[in-house]
N, CA, C and O atoms as a GROMACS GRO file, in nm:
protein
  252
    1UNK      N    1  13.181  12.202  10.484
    1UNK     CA    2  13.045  12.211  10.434
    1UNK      C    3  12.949  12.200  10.552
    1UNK      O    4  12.976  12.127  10.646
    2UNK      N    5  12.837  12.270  10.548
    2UNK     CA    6  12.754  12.285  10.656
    2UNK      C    7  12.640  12.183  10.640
    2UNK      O    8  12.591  12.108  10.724
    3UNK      N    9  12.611  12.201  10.513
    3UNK     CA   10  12.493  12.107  10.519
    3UNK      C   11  12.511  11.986  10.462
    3UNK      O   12  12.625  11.967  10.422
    4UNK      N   13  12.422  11.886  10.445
    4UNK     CA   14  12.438  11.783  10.459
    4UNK      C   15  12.371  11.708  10.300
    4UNK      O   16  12.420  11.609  10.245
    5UNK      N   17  12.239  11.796  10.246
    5UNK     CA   18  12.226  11.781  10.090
    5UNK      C   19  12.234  11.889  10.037
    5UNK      O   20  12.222  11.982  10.117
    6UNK      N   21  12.253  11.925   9.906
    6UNK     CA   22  12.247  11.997   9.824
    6UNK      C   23  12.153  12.000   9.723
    6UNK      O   24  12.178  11.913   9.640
    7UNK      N   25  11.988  12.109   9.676
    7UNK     CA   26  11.953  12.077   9.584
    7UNK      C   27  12.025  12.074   9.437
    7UNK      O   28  12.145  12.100   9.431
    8UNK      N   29  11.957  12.046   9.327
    8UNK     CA   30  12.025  12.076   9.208
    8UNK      C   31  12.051  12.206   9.136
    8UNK      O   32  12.127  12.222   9.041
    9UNK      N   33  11.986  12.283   9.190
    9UNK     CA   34  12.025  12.430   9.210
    9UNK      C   35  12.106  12.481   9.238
    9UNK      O   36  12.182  12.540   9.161
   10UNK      N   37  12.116  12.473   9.374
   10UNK     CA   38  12.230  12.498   9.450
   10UNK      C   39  12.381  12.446   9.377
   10UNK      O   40  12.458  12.540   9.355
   11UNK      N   41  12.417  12.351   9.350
   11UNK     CA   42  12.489  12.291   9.332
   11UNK      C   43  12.567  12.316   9.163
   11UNK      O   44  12.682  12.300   9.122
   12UNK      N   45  12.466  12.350   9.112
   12UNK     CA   46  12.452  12.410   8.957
   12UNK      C   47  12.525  12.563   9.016
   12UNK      O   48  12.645  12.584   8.999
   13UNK      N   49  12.444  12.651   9.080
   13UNK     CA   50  12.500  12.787   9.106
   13UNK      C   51  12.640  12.752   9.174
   13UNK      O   52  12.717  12.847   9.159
   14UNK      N   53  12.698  12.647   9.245
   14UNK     CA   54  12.817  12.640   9.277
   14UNK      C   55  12.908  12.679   9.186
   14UNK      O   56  12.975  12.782   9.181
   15UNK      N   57  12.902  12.545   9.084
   15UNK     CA   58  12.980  12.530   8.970
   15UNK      C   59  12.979  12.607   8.847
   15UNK      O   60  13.043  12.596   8.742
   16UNK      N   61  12.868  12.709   8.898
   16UNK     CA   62  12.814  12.813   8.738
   16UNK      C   63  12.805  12.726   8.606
   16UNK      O   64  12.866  12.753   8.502
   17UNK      N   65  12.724  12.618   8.623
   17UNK     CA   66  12.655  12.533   8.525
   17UNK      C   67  12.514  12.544   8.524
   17UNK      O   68  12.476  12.614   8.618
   18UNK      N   69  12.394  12.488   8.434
   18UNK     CA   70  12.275  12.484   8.443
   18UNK      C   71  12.220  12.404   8.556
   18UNK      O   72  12.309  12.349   8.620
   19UNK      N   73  12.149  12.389   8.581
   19UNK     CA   74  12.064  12.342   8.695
   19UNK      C   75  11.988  12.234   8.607
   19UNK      O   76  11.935  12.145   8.673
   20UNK      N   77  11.974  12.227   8.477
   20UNK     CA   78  11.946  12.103   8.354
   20UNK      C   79  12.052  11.975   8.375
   20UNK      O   80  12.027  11.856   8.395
   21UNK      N   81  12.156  12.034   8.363
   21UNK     CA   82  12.280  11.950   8.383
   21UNK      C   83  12.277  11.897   8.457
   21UNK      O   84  12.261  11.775   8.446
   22UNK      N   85  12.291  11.960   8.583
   22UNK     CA   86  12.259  11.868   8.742
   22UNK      C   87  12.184  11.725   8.722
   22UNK      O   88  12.224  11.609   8.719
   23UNK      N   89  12.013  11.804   8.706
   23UNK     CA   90  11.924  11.685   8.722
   23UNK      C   91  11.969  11.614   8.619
   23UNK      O   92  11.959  11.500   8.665
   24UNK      N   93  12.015  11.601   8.504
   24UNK     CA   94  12.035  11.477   8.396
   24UNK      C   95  12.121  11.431   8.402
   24UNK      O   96  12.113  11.323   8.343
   25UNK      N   97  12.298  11.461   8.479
   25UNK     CA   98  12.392  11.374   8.559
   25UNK      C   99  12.317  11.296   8.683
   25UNK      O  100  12.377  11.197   8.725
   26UNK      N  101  12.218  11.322   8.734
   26UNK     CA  102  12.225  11.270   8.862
   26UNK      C  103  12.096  11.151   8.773
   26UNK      O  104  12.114  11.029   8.783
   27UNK      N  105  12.017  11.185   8.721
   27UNK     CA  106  11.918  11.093   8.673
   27UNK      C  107  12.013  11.014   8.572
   27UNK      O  108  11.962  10.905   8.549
   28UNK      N  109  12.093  11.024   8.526
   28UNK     CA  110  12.173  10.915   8.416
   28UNK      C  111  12.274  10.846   8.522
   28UNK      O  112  12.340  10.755   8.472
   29UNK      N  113  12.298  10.874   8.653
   29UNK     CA  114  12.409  10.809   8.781
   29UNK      C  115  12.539  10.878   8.764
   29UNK      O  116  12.625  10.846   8.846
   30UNK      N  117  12.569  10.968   8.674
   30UNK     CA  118  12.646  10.985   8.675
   30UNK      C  119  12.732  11.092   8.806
   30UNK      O  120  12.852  11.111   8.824
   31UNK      N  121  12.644  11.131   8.861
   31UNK     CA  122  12.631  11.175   9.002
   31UNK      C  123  12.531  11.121   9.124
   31UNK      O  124  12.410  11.110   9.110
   32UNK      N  125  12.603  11.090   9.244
   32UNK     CA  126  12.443  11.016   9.290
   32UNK      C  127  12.358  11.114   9.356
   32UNK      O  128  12.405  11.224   9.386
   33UNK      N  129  12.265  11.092   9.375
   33UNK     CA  130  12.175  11.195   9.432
   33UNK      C  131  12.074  11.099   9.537
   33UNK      O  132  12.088  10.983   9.576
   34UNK      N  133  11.988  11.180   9.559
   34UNK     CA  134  11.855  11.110   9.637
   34UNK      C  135  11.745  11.179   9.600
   34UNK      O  136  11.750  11.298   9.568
   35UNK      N  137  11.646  11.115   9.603
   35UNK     CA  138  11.460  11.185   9.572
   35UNK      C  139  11.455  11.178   9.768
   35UNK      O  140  11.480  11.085   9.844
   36UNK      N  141  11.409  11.328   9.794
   36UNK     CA  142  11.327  11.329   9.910
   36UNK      C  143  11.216  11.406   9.849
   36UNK      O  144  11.205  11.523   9.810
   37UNK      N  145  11.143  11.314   9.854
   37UNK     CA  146  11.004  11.380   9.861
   37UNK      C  147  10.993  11.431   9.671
   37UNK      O  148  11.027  11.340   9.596
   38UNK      N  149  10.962  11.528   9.621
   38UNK     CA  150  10.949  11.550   9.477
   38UNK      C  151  11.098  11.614   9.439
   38UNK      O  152  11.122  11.654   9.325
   39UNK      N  153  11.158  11.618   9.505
   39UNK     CA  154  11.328  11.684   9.498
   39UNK      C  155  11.445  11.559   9.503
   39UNK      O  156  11.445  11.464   9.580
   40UNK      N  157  11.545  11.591   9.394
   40UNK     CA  158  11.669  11.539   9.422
   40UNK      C  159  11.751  11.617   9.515
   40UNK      O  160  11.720  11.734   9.537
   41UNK      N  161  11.826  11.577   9.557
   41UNK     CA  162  11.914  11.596   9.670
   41UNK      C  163  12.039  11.549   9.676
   41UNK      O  164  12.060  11.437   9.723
   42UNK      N  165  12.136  11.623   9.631
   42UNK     CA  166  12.304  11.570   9.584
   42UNK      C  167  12.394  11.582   9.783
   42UNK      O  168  12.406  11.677   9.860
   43UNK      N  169  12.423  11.480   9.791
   43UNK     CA  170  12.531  11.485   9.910
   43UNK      C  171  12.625  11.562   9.913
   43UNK      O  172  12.670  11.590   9.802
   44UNK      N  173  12.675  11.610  10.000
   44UNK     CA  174  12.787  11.737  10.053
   44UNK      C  175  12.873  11.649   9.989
   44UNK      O  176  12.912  11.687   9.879
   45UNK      N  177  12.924  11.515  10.041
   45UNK     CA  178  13.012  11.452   9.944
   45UNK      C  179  13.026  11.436   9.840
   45UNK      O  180  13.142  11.454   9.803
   46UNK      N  181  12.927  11.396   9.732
   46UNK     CA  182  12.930  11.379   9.630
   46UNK      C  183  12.970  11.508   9.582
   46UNK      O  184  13.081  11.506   9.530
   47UNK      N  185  12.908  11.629   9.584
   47UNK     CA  186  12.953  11.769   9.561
   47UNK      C  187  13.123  11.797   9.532
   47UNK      O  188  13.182  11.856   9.441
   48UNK      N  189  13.169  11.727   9.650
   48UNK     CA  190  13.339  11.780   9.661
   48UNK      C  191  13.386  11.656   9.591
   48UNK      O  192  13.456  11.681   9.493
   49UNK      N  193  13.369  11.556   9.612
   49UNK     CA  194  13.381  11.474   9.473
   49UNK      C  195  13.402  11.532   9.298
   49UNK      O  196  13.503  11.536   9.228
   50UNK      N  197  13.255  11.573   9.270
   50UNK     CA  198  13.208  11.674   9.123
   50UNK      C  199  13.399  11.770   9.144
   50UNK      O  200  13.494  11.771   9.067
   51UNK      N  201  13.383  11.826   9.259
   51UNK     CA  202  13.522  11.947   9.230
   51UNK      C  203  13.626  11.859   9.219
   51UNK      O  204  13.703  11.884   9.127
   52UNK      N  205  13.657  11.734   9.306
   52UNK     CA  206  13.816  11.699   9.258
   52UNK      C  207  13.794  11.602   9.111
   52UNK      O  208  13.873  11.606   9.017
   53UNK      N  209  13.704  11.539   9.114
   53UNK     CA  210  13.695  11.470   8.979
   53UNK      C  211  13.660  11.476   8.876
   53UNK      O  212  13.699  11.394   8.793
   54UNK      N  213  13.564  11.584   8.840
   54UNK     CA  214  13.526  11.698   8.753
   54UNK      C  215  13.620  11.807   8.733
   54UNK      O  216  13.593  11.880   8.637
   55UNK      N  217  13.743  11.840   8.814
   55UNK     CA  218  13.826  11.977   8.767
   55UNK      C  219  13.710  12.085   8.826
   55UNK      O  220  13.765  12.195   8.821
   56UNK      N  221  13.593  12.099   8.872
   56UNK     CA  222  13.535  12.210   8.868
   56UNK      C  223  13.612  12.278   8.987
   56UNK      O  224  13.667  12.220   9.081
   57UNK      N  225  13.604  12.427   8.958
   57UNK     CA  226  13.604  12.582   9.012
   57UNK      C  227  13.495  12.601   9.114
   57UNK      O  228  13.384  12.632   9.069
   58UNK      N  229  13.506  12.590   9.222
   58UNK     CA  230  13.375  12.664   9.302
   58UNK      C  231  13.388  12.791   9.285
   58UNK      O  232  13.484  12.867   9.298
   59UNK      N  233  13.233  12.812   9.239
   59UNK     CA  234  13.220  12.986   9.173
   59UNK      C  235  13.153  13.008   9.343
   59UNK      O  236  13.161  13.122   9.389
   60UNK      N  237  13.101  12.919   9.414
   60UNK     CA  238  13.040  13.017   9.509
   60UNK      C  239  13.088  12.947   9.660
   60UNK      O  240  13.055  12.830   9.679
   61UNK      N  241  13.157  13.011   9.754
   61UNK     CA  242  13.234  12.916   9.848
   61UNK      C  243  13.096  12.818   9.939
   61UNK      O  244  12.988  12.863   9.978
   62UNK      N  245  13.137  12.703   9.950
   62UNK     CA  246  13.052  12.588  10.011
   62UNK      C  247  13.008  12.656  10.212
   62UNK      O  248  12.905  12.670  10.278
   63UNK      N  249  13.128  12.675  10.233
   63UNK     CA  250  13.088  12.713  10.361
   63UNK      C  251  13.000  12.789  10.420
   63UNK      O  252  12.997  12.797  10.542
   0.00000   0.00000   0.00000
């Protein structure tokens, strides 16, 4: 992985889920995230986490 956060966008188009989903796992903890500034911001880690502990498919390669 190159970068270092992921918006909730991004991270949604990974997994070909909503970008709704994102922000309301990460606002309920169920993913952690960070607020920079008016944006959440999911960690490269936490991300590959979501794939081994979630079962998810990367629909779009990370690299």
């Amino acid at each position: 992985m190159s970068k270092v956060y992921y918006s909730t966008s991004e991270v949604a188009h990974f997994f070909g889920i909503n970008r709704v989903t994102i922000y309301r796992w990460a606002k309920k903890g169920t993913i952690k995230s960070y607020r920079i500034g008016k944006h959440l911001k999911i960690p490269a880690a936490e991300v590959e986490r979501m794939r081994r502990e979630f079962g998810f498919v990367e629909i779009v390669n990370l690299k």
